[in-house]
Each structure stands twice: as C-alpha cells, then as structure tokens.
N, C-alpha and C positions, 0 to 999 in steps of 0.2 A: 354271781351271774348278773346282778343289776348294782354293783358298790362304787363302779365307773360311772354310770348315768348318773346315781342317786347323788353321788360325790360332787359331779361337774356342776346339780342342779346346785347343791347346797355352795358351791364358790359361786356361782353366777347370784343366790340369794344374800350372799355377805359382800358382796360388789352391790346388788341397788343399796342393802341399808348403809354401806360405807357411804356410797353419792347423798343419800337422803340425811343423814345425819352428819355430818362434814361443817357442822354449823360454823365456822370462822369463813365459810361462803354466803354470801344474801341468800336468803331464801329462795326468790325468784328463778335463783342464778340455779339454785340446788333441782328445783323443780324442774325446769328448764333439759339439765342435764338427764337427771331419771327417766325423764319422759325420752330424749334422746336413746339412753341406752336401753329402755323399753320395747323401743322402736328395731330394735337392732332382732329382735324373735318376728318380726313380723314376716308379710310375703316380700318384701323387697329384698331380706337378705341383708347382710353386716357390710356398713358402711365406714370401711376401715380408718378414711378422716373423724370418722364422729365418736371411732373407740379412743383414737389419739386424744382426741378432747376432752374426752370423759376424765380421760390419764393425768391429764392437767390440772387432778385433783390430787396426785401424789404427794408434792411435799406439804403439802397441809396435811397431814394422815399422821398423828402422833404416836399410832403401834404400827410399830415394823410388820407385820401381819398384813396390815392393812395397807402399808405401803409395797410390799411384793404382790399381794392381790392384783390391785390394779394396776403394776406395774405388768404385769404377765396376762393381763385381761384380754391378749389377742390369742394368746394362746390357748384359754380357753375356747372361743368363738372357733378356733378350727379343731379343738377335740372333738366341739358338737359336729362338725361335718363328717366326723369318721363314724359318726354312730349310724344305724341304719335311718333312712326316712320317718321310719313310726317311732322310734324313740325320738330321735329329734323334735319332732312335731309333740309329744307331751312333755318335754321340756320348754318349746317355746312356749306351748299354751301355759303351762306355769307358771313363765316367767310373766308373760302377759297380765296374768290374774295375780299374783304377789305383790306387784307393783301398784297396782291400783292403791292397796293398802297404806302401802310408802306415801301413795297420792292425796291421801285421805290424810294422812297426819300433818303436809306438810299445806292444805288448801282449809279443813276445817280447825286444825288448831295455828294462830296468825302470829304466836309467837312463841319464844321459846324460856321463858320465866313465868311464875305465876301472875306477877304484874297483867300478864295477857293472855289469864286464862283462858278457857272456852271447853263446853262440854257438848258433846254428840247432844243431839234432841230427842231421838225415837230408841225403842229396843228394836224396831226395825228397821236403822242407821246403824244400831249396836250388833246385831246380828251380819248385817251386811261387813260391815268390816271384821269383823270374825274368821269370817268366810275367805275374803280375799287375805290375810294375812297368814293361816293357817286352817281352814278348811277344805281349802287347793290343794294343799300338801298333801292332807288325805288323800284324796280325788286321785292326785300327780302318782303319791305312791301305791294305791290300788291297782291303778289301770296298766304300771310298770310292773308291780311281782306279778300278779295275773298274766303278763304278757309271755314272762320268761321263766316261772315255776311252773312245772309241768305238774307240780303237786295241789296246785291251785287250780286245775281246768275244769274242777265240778263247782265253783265259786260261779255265782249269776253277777257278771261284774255290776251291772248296769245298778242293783240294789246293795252291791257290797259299797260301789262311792260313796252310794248315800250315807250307807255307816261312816264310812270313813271319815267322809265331809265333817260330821258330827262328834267325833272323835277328833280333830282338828280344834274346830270347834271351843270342846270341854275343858283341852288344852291351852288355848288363847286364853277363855275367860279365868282361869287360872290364873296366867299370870296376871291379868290387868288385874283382880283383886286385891293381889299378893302385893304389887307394885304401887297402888293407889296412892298413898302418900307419895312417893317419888313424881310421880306422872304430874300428878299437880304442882308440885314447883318446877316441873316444863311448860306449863302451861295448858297443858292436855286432863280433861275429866274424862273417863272413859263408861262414866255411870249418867245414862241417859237424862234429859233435864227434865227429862217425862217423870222418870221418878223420883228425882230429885223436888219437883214439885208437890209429890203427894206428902210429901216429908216437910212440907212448908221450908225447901232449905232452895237456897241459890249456891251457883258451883264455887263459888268466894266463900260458903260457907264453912267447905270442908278444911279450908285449909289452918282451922283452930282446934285441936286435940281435943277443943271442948264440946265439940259436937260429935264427939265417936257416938254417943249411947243413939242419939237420933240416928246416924249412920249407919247403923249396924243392920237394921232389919231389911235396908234396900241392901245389904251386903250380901245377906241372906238368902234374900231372892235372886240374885245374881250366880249368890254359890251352890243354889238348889236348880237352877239352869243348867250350869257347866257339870255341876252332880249327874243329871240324866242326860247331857251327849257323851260324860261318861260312862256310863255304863254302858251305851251303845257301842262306845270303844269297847267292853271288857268282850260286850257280844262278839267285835269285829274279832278279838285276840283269841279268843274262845274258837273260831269257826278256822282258825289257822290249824293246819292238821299238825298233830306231838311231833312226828317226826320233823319238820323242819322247827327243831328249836331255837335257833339266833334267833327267826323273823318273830319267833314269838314274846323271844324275853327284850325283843327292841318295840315291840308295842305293851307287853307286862310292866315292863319298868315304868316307865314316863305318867302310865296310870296311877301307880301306885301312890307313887311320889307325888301326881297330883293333889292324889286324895288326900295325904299325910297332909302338903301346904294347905288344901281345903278347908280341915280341921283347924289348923294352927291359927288361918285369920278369922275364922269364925270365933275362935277363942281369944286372940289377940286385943289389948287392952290401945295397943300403939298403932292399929291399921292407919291411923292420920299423919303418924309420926315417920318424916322421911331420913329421920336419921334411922329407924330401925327396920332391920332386911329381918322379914319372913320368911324364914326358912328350915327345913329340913338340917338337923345336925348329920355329919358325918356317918355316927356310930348309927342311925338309924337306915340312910344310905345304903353301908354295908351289910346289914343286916337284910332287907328287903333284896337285894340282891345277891348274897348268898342261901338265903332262901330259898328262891328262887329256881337261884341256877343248880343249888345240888341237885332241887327234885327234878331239875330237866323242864320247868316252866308248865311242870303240873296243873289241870286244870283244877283239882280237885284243894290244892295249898291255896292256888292264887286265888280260885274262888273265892275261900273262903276268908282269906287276908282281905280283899278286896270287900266282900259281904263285909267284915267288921269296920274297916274304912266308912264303908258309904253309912254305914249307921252314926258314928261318929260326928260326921260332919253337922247332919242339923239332927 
C-alpha cells in the first residue's frame, strides 16, 4: 500500500547522494546543484530546466545505476504528481530535510582526502546531522504507514515520530562508527572534537592505528548513544501489531544487524584501519533472518535475540 511512495522516496534519496558525491565535479559546483534539485520539493514546484541540469551530471556517473537514475530523474518528479497531495507533501518534506545532511558534508567537511580533514565540533552538531540524514526517514516512514495501514490507526503518531526519529538515529550512529576509518581518509571525523578533546586527541590523531586504545572509550560513548535510540527502535518494532509482519521484520532486521555491527566495533582491534570493513558475515545475516522470519517476527524470539545483543555490546 505504501512500496510506491517509500520506493520513489528512496530513488529521489540516491539522486541527491549521487549529486553530492559525483566528486570528479568542484565541490561548489556539486553543492550548487543539490541545493538546486532540493529546491525542486519546494512550493514553487519542478523546474524542468533545472532537472535537465542536474542531468548534466550523467556521464560523470561510473555505475550504470546511477547513470539511468538520473537519466529518468524527470520521471520521477511526475510519479510524485500522481500521488495524492498528502503523500506528496511528506515526500517533499523528506526530501527537504535529507538534504540538509548531503549539505552538511559537503560545507563542514572542505575536502575530500585526509590531507583536509575536519571534524564536527558539538554532540549537538552530531546529533543534528543524524537527524537530517536518517532520523527523517523515521519521521517520513511513520507518518506514511500510519497514514495508509488501517492496522496502525490506534498508534498516537505525533509520539510514535519521535521513536521513529530515534530509531533513525541509532541507525546512522551505526554506521559512522562502523565506517570511521574509511570517513577519515575523506576527510570527514564524524566523532565530535568536543570529545575528541577530552581524550587529549586532535582529528589528525586518529588517522594512526596507534591511537585505537585512546579511541576506543569515545567509541564507547557513541555506541552506548545509538545503543538506546535503539532500543527505542525495538519499542517502535514492538508496538507494530504480529499480524502485519513484513513492516515488522523490515524494522526487526536492520536492528539487529545493528546491534551484531555494534558489538563487532566495540570489539574490533582495526576500527582506525580503512582497509578493514566492519561487518556482519553472511552466515550470521541468514541466520538472524531466518530466525526471524520462521517465527513470523515474534516478539518474544526478537526480544530476546535483541535483549542478548544489547548486553553484548558494552
């Protein structure tokens, strides 16, 4: 009932980060455009010269993926007209608010190698972009099943966002953990200098494998954050009623799997190291999702899967 909206949102989010990341563009020029096709949710409506333009980013696009994306980018912009006014209007607002994020990467980090590092300053700079890159999503997907599952109408949306928001959230800090080495040879710290400071470390510091053991304890704190706006997620997965189980095991899974990476960089000898990917093997994957789905996304399995997880982690 909602896999058209959620669908269209998710192509309109892999068109800004194709613009934003499209680096064999100036930055400027990259910024420039985002903001352009940002502009395009607003109240004035899609400015069909300014999608052509955007387009102009096609043969720089080295996955064919990414090159039919925005090759077809107008045709998106008229699926969203066939949807009613209120879906429309919580896709633009989305679009609106995801972008910010895009804007934040490409205005607070100035370049794109470690040569030209830079890290956020505040946990409430940290928090704020959380929010716009994936606590929206929450929000965006809350206020759309709510709108169009009739199994949802005893849900108080206005307090389930908030979970959502947060569940978003737990997710984002996830990955930045997970990716930390990687980030910093873009040139992006995504571990605030506030507490980088407490650590007697500057953002230059991290990028020596020899500073993991000082690193670790603001890792801690970061993964003991995205730890409880997880668990606000399990509340959000929890309050989904048994009988719709897809929506359930599409909010069950992505927790899970959090938690499991959670553990892994909390344990991880190599979080500095960007040649090594943090991650979940295969067999563990299939495991947590057959799991899962045989018992039909049980609250009483996942629970308690999840209850061992969060112990785990710190």
């Amino acid at each position: 009932m909602v896999r058209d909206q959620i669908g269209l949102a998710y192509l309109f989010a892999r068109a800004a980060d194709t613009i934003a990341d499209t680096d064999v563009i100036e930055r400027t020029q990259r910024l420039t455009l985002l903001k352009d096709f940002q502009a395009q949710f607003g109240a004035e409506g899609v400015q069909w010269e300014t999608v052509r333009r955007i387009q102009s980013l096609v043969p720089h696009q080295a996955s064919a993926g990414e090159r039919t994306l925005l090759q077809r980018l107008e045709e998106c912009f008229q699926r969203l007209h066939a949807f009613t006014q209120e879906d429309q209007q919580r896709i633009r607002l989305l679009m609106m608010t995801l972008t910010k994020g895009m804007e934040m990467d490409l205005t607070v980090f100035t370049g794109d190698s470690a040569k030209a590092l830079r890290a956020l300053q505040t946990m409430e700079e940290l928090d704020c972009y959380t929010y716009y890159v994936a606590g929206c999503v929450g929000e965006f997907w809350t206020r759309m099943v709510a709108a169009h599952l009739p199994s949802l109408t005893h849900w108080n949306v206005p307090e389930m966002v908030q979970v959502g928001v947060r569940f978003g959230k737990g997710l984002q800090l996830t990955n930045i953990v997970k990716d930390l080495g990687r980030d910093l040879q873009r040139g992006r710290c995504y571990v605030p200098d506030v507490l980088l400071q407490r650590a007697g470390l500057k953002p230059t510091d991290l990028l020596s494998a020899h500073n993991v053991a000082r690193v670790q304890p603001l890792l801690r704190h970061l993964i003991g954050i995205a730890r409880d706006h997880l668990d606000q997620g399990w509340l959000y997965t929890m309050a989904i009623p048994s009988g719709e189980r897809r929506l359930r095991l599409a909010c069950m899974w992505p927790i899970l799997f959090a938690g499991e990476t959670l553990w892994r960089v909390a344990e991880s000898p190599d979080v500095l190291n960007p040649r090594v990917n943090i991650k979940m093997p295969k067999s563990r994957v299939y495991l947590i999702m057959l799991l899962t789905a045989v018992t039909g996304g049980s609250s009483y399995v996942g629970t308690a899967y999840w209850g061992r997880l969060r112990k785990m982690v710190l």
